[in-house]
C-alpha positions in Angstrom: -18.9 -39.2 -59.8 -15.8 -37.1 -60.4 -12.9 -36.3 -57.1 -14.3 -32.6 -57.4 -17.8 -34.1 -57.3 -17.5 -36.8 -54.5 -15.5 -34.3 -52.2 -18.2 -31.4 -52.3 -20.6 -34.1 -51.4 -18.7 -35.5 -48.4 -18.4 -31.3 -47.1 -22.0 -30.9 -47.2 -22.7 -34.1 -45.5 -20.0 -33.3 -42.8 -21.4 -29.7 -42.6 -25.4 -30.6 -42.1 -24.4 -33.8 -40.2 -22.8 -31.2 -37.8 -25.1 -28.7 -37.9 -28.0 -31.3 -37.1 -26.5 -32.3 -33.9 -28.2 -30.8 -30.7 -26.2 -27.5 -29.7 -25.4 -26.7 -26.4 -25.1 -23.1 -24.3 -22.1 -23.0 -24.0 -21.9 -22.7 -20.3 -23.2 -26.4 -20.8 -19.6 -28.0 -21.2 -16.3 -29.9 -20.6 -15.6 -28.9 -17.0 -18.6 -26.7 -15.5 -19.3 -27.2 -12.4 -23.2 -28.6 -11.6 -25.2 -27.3 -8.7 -24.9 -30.3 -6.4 -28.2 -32.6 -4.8 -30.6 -30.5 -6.7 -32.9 -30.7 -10.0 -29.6 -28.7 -12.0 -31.2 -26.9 -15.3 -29.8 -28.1 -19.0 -30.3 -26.3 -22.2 -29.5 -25.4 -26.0 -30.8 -25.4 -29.4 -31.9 -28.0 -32.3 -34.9 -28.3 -34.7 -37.8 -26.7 -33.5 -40.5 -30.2 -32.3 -37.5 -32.4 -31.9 -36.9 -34.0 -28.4 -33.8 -34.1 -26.7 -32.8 -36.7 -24.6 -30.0 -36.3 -21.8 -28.3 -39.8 -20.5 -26.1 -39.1 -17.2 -23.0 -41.0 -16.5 -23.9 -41.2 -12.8 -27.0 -42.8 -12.9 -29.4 -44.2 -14.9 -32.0 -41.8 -15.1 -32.7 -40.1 -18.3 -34.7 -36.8 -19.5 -36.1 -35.1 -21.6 -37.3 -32.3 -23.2 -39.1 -30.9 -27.0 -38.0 -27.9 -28.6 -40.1 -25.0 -29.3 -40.9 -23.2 -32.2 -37.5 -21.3 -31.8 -35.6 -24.9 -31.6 -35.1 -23.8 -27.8 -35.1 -26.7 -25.3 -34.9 -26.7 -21.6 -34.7 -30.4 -19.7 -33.9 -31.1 -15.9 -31.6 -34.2 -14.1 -31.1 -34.9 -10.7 -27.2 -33.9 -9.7 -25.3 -36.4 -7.5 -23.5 -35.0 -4.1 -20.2 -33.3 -4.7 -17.3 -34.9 -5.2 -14.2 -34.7 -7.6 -15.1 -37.8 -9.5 -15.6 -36.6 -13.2 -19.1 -37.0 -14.7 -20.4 -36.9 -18.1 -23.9 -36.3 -19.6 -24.6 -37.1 -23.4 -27.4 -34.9 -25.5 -29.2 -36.6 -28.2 -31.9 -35.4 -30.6 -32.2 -38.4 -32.7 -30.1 -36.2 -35.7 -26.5 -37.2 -33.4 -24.7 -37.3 -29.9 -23.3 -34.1 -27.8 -21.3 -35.7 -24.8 -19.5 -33.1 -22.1 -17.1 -34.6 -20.1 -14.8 -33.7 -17.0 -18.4 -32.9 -15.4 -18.1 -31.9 -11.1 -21.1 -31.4 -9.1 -20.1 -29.0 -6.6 -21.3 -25.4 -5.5 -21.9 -22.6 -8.0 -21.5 -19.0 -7.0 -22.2 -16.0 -9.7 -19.8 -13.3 -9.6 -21.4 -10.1 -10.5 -20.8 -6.2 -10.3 -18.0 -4.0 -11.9 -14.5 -3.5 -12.0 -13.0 -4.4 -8.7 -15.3 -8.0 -9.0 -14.0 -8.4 -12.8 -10.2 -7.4 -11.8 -8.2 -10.8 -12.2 -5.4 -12.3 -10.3 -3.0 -10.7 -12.2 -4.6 -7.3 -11.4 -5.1 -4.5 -13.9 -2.3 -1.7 -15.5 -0.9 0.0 -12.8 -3.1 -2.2 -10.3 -1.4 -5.1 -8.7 -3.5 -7.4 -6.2 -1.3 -8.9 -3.2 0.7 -11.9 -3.4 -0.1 -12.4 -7.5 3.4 -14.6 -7.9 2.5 -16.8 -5.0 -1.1 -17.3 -6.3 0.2 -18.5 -9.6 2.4 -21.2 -7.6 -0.2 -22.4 -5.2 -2.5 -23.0 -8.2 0.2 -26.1 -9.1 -2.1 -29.2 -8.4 -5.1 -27.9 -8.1 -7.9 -28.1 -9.8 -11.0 -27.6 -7.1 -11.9 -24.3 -8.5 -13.2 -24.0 -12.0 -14.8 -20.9 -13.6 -16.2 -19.7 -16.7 -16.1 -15.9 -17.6 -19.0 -14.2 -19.8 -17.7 -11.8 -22.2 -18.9 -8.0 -20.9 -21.3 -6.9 -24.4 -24.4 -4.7 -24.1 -27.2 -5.3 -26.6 -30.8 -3.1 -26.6 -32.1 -6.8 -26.3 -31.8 -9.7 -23.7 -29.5 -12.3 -25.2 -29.4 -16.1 -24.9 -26.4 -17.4 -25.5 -22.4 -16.3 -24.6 -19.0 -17.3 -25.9 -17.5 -18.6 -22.7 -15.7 -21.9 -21.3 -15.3 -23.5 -18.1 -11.8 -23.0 -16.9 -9.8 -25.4 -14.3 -7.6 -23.4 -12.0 -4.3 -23.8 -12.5 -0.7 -21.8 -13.0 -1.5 -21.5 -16.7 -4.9 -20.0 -16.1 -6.1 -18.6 -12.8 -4.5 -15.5 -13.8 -7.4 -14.6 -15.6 -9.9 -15.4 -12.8 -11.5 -12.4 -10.6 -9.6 -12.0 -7.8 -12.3 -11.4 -5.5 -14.3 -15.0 -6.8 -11.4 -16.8 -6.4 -10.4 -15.8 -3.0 -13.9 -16.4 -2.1 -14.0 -20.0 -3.6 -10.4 -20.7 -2.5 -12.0 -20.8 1.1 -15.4 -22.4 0.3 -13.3 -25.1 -1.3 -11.2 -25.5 1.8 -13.7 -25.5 4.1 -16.6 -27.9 2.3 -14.4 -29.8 0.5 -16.0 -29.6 -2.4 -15.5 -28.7 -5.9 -16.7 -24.6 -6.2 -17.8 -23.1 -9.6 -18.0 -19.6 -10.3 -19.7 -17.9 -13.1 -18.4 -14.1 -14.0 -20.4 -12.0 -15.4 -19.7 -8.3 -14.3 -18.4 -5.3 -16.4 -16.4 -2.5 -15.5 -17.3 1.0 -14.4 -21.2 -0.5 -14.5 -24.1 1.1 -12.3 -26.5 -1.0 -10.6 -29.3 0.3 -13.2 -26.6 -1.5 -16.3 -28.4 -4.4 -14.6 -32.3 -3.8 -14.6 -34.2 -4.9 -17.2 -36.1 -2.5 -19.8 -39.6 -3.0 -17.2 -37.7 -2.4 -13.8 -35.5 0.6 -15.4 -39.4 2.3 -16.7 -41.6 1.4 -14.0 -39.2 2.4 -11.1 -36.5 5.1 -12.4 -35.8 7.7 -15.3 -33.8 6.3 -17.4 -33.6 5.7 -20.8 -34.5 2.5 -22.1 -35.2 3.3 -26.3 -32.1 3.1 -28.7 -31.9 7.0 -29.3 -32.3 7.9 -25.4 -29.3 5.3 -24.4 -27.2 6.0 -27.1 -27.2 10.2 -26.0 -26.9 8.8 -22.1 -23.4 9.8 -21.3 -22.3 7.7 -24.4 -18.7 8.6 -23.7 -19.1 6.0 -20.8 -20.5 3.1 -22.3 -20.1 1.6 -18.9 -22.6 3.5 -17.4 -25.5 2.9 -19.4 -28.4 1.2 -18.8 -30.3 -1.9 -19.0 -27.5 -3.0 -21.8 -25.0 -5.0 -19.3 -28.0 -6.9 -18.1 -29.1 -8.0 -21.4 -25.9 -8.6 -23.2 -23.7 -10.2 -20.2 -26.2 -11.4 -17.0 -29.4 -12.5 -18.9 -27.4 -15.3 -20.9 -26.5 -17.4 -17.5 -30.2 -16.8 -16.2 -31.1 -20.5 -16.8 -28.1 -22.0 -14.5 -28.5 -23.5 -11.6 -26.5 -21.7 -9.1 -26.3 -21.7 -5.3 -25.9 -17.8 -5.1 -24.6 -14.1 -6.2 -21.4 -12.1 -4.8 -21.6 -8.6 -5.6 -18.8 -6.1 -5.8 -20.4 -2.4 -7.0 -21.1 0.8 -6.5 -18.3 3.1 -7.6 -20.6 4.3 -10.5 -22.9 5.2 -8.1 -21.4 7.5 -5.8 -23.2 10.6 -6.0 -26.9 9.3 -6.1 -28.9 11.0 -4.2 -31.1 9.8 -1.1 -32.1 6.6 -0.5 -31.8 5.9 -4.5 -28.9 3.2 -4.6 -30.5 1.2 -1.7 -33.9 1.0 -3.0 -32.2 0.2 -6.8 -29.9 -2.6 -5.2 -32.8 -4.0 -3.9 -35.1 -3.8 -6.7 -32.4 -5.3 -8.8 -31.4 -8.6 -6.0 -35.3 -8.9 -6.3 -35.3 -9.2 -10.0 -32.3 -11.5 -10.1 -33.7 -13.6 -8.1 -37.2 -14.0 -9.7 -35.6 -14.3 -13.0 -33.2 -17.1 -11.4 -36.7 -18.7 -9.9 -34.2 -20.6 -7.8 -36.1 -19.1 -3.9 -34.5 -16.2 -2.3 -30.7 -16.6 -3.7 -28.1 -16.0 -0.8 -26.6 -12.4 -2.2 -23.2 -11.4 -0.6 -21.7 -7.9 -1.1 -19.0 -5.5 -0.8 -18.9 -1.7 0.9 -16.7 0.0 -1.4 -13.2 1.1 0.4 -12.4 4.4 0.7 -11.7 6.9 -1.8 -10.0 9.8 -2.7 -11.4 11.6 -6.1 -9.6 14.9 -5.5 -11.4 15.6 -2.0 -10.0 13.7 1.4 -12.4 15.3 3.2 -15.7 14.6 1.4 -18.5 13.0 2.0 -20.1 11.4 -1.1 -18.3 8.0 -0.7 -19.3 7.4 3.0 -22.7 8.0 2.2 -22.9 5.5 -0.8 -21.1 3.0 1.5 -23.8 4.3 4.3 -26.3 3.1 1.5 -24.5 0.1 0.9 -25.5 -0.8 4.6 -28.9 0.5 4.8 -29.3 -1.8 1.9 -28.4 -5.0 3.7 -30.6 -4.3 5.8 -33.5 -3.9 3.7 -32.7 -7.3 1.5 -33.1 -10.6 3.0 -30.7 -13.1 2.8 -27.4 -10.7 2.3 -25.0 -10.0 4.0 -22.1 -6.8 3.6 -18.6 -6.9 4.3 -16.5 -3.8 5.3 -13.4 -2.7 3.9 -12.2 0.2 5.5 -9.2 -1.8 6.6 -8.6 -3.5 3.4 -6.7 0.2 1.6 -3.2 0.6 2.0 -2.8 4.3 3.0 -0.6 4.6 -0.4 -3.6 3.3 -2.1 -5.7 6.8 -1.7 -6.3 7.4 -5.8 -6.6 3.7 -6.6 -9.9 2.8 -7.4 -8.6 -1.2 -7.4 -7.2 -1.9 -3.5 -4.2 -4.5 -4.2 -6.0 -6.7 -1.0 -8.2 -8.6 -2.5 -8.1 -11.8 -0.5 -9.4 -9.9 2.1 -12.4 -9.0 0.0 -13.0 -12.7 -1.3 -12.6 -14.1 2.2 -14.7 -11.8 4.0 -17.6 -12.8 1.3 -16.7 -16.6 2.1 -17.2 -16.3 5.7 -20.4 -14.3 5.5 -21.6 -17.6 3.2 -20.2 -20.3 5.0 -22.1 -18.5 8.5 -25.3 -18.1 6.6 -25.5 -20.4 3.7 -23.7 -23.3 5.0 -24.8 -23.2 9.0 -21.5 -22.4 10.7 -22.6 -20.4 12.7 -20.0 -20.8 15.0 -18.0 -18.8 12.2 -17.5 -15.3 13.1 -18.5 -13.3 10.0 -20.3 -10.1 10.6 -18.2 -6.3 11.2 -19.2 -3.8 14.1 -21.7 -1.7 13.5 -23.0 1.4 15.7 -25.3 0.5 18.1 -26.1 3.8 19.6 -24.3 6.5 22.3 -24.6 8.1 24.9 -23.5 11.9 25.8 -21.9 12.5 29.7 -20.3 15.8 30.0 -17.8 16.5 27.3 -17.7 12.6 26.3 -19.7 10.5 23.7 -20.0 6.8 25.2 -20.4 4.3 22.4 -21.8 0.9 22.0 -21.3 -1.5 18.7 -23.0 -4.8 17.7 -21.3 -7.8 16.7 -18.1 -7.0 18.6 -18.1 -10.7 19.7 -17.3 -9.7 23.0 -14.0 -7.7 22.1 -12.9 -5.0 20.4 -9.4 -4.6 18.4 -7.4 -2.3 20.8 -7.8 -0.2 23.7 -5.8 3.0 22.9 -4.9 4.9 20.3 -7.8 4.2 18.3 -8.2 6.3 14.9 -11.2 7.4 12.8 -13.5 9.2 15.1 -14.8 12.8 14.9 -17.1 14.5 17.2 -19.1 17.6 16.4 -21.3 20.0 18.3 -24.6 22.1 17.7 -22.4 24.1 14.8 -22.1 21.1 13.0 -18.2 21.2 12.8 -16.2 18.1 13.1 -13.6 17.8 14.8 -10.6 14.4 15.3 -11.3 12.9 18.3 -9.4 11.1 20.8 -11.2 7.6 21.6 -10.3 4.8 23.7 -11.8 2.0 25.8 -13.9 2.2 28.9 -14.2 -0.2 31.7 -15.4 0.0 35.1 -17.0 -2.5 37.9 -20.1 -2.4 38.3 -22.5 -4.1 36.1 -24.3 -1.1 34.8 -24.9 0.3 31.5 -21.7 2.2 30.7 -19.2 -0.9 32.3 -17.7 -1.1 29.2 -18.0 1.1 25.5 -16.0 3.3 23.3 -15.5 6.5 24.9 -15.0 9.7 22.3 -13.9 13.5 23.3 -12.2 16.1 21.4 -10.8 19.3 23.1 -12.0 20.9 20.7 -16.3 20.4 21.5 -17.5 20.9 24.8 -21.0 20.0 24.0 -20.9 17.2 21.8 -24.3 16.0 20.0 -23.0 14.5 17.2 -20.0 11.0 16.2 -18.9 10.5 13.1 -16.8 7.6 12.3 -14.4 7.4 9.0 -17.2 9.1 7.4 -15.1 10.7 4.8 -14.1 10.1 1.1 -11.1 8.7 2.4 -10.6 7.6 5.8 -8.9 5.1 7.4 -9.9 4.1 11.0 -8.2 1.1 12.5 -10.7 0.0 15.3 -12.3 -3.9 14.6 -14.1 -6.7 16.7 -12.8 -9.9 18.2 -12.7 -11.2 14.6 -10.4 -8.7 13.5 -13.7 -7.0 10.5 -13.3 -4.1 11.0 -16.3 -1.6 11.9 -18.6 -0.1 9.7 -18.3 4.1 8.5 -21.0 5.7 10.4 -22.8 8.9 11.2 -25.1 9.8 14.6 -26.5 12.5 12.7 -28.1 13.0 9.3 -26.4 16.6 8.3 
């Protein structure tokens, strides 16, 4: 056999020796994070009928697993408690060996929504998140927080596989992480202790129907789901269509065993009329969570901050945020966190608030309350409870004050109106007196202005900034008494 001759022979020997070796999704890698103490989900490709067995490098347990007729396998192991201690797990199909290494079993939280979940540490153009410098230099030596980032593609069909990697944090790469996921796992990590993965798969400028798949989007709404239908759809906003996010960027990490969702949306769907974006949120939690088949998934999200689009004194951002609310709580297992204290009041036209610590830590506290029992740990806003009217005053009650609220005078937001339906600022301030009856202690509203009031309205405006908050310092919820 001839040079020319022997080396073609060793390429194609190389080439199908490679190509027979099991292949991997490649969110199963060097340095993802596994679900801790539960049966964690493994998967990938070879020759359809051949069996693939998984060997673990923490115990001696092995599995298995035949592909179909599409080569797809899925197989299951055990994951050990968390810990830092790298792990491995080898793949073999009889054809040649896959090993991943610098394996942690931790907790594994999914990052979904649009833009201000997908904005990085470094922040976007003209967008700066707080503190980006010092971020970078606390990052030096620490590797507890790893994630892997799904590229944002829409396809008309749901897809398997992504091109991703598992990331460690560090200076040289948290940059690139979402701000708001790593905030979040920054303080899960502190407080367990324990390694914390995040997947990211988000896009944005998305609506909550780029999520739903092709039966949700035609059983429940109007919108397009066939090629010629999305492609007319607004297609200057590819962002906004339908269905195509879900099926290009969420449905390849739908196998993954994951501990729960944070959700930062809603921006694309200001405008929607009645109770649509609540009953759509729900709808979609409800078909994450069936197509996870992991139980009722913990689902954290964000009320989007206040806004100015051109119109201070509008309404149509209050009342998506008021449908953010009524959303959580219609799902079970969720929980919202407010963030009309979390805007600069520089930051009126920026869609992308520079705080988001704020953001990721308010998401960590309503998991570590609800997911990880500390319930000791304050985590929930103020919200109206209800009011009374006495005279020319509005007496008002909250929940989850936790027994205090932020200040006692000069508190800002408030607006009182009348039978005309005109609003009005008002001037609010604590109430105490002896006594032990109903109205010892409240929130008490008036305005000049309204000598009959009926009607409280509470930074219920496109943008707004009120500055009252509970013992905790989460600030309260937007809110209307009336339903004008």
């Amino acid at each position: 056999m001839n040079k020319k001759a022997l080396l073609l022979a060793i390429v194609v020997a190389a080439a199908t020796a490679v190509q027979a070796k099991v292949r991997l999704h490649h969110l199963v890698s060097d340095n993802m994070i596994i679900q801790q103490q539960t049966d964690v989900r493994l998967w990938g490709w070879t020759k359809p009928g051949k069996k693939v067995t998984a060997t673990i490098s923490w115990s001696d347990q092995k599995s298995e697993a035949k592909a179909d007729k599409q080569g797809r396998w899925l197989l299951t192991v055990q994951s050990p408690k968390a810990s830092y201690e790298p792990l491995s797990i080898t793949f073999d199909d009889g054809d040649g060996k896959v090993t991943i290494n610098n394996v942690l079993a931790g907790e594994v939280w999914v990052c979904a929504g649009q833009s201000n979940m997908e904005m990085p540490v470094r922040g976007f153009g003209n967008c700066p998140v707080d503190n980006y410098l010092q971020e970078v230099i606390n990052a030096a030596g620490s590797r507890q927080v790893r994630s892997a980032k799904i590229p944002s593609i829409m396809r008309m069909t749901p897809q398997e596989d992504a091109d991703t990697q598992w990331r460690e944090s560090s200076p040289a790469t948290v940059s690139d992480f979402s701000a708001t996921g790593y905030f979040f796992a920054k303080l899960l990590n502190k407080m367990l202790n324990i390694p914390i993965g995040l997947i990211e798969a988000n896009k944005g400028g998305s609506r909550v129907e780029s999520w739903l798949t092709k039966e949700n989007l035609e059983k429940y709404t109007q919108e397009p789901t066939d090629s010629m239908g999305i492609v007319n759809f607004k297609k200057e906003w590819d962002y906004h269509r339908a269905m195509l996010w879900g099926n290009g960027t969420f449905n390849p990490i739908l196998n993954y065993t994951v501990k729960g969702i944070i959700f930062y949306q809603g921006c694309s769907n200001v405008g929607d009329p009645g109770n649509q974006y609540s009953e759509r949120l729900k709808l979609l939690v409800e078909q994450w969570r069936k197509q996870f088949g992991l139980g009722e998934l913990p689902f954290f999200f964000v009320q989007i901050a206040p806004f100015d689009s051109g119109d201070k004194q509008g309404t149509w951002n209050a009342i998506l945020q008021e449908q953010q609310f009524r959303a959580s709580q219609i799902i079970p297992n969720s929980g919202l966190v407010c963030l009309n204290d979390a805007v600069y009041p520089y930051e009126g036209t920026q869609i992308h608030p520079a705080q988001k610590r704020k953001v990721g830590e308010r998401l960590a506290l309503q998991a570590l309350n609800k997911t990880y029992g500390m319930q000791w740990l304050m985590c929930e806003s103020m919200s109206f409870r209800d009011m009374q009217i006495k005279d020319d005053k509005v007496m008002l009650h909250f929940n989850n004050d936790y027994g205090s609220i932020s200040r006692f005078e000069d508190i800002q937001g408030f607006e009182v109106a009348g039978n005309d339906r005109v609003f009005y600022p008002a001037k609010a301030s604590h109430f105490w007196q002896p006594g032990g009856g109903y109205w010892d202690e409240c929130v008490v509203v008036s305005s000049d202005e309204v000598k009959d009031p009926v009607a409280v309205r509470y930074c219920f405006r496109n943008w707004q900034l009120g500055n009252l908050a509970n013992a905790a310092g989460l600030p309260l919820f937007p809110f209307r008494s009336d339903n004008w």
